[in-house]
C-alpha positions as a Python dict, from the first residue, in 0.01 Angstrom:
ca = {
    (1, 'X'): (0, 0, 0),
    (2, 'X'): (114, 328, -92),
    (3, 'X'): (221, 582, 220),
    (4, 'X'): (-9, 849, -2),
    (5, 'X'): (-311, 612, 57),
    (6, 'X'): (-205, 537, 405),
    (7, 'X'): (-194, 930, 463),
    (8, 'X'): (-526, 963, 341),
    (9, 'X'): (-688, 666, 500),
    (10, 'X'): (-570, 792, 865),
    (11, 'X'): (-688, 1155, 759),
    (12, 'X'): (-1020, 1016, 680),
    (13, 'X'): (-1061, 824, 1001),
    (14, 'X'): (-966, 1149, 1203),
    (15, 'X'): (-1174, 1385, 1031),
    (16, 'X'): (-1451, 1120, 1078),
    (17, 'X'): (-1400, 1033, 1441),
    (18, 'X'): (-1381, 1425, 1476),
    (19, 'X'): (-1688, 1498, 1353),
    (20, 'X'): (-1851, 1249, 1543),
    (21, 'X'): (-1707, 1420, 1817),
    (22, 'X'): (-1830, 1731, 1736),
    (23, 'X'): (-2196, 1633, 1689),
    (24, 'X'): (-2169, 1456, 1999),
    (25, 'X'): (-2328, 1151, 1797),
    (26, 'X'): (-2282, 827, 2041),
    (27, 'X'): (-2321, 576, 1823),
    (28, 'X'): (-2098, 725, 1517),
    (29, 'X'): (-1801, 742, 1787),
    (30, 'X'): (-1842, 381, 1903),
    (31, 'X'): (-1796, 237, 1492),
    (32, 'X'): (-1468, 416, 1532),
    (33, 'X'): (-1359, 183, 1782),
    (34, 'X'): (-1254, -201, 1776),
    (35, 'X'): (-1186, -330, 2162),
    (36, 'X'): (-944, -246, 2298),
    (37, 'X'): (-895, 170, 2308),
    (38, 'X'): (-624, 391, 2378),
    (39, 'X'): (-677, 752, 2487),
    (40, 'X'): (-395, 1031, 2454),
    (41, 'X'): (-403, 1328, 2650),
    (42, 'X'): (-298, 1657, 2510),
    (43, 'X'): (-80, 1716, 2809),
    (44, 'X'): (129, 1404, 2814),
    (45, 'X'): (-41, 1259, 3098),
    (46, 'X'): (-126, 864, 3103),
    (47, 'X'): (-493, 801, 3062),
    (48, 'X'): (-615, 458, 3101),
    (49, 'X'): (-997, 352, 2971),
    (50, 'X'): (-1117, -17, 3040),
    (51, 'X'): (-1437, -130, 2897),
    (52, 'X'): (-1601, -438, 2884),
    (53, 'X'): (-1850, -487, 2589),
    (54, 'X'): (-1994, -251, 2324),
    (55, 'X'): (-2287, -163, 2571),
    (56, 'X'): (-2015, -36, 2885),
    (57, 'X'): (-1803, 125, 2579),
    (58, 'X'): (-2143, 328, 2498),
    (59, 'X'): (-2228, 443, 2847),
    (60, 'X'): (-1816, 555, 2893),
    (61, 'X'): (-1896, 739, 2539),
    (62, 'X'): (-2233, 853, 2678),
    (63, 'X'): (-2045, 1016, 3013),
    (64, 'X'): (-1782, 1134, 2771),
    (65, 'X'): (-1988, 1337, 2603),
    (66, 'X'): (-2217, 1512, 2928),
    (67, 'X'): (-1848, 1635, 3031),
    (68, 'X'): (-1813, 1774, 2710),
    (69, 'X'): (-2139, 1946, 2703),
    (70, 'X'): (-2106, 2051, 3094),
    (71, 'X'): (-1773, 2213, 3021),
    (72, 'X'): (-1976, 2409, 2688),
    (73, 'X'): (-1745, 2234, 2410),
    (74, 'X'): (-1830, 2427, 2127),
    (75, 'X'): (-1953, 2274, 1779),
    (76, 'X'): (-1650, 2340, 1526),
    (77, 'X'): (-1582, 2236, 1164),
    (78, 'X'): (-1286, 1917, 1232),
    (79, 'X'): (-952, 1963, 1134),
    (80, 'X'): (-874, 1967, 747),
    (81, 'X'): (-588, 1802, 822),
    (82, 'X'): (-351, 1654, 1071),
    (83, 'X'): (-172, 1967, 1113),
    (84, 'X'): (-473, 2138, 1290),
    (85, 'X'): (-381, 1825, 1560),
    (86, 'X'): (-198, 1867, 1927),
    (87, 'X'): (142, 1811, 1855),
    (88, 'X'): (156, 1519, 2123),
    (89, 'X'): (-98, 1342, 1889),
    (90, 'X'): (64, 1046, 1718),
    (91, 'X'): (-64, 938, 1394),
}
């Protein structure tokens, strides 16, 4: 596989998964997500997420997404690309 496909496969899942994100759609943001997840913080710091089953994955989602609303995270257009990322963010 080519890296220019590669590039654009990983720029489609993040501009996906953002989106999701930003619509604060539940069930969009779980499809992005196989079983086993890991979280990166923007400031370095270790974050750890276990889950059981699709159903406890939806509920963590679910709480996820009340913090973002309590804390007013505003509705944005998603990154055009992977430059508009934190720099910590690994692709």
């Amino acid at each position: 596989m080519r890296s220019s496909k590669i590039t654009a496969d990983v720029r489609a899942f993040f501009t996906s998964c953002s989106t999701a994100f930003i619509r604060q759609d539940a069930p969009a943001i779980a499809r992005h997500f196989a079983d086993l997840v890991h979280v990166a913080s923007g400031t370095g710091d270790d974050v750890s997420v276990h889950v059981a089953n699709a159903v406890e994955w939806r509920k963590t989602i679910d709480r996820i997404l009340e913090m973002y609303r309590a804390i007013d995270v505003g509705r944005e257009t998603p990154p055009r690309d992977e430059s508009t990322l934190l720099p910590t963010t690994a692709i």
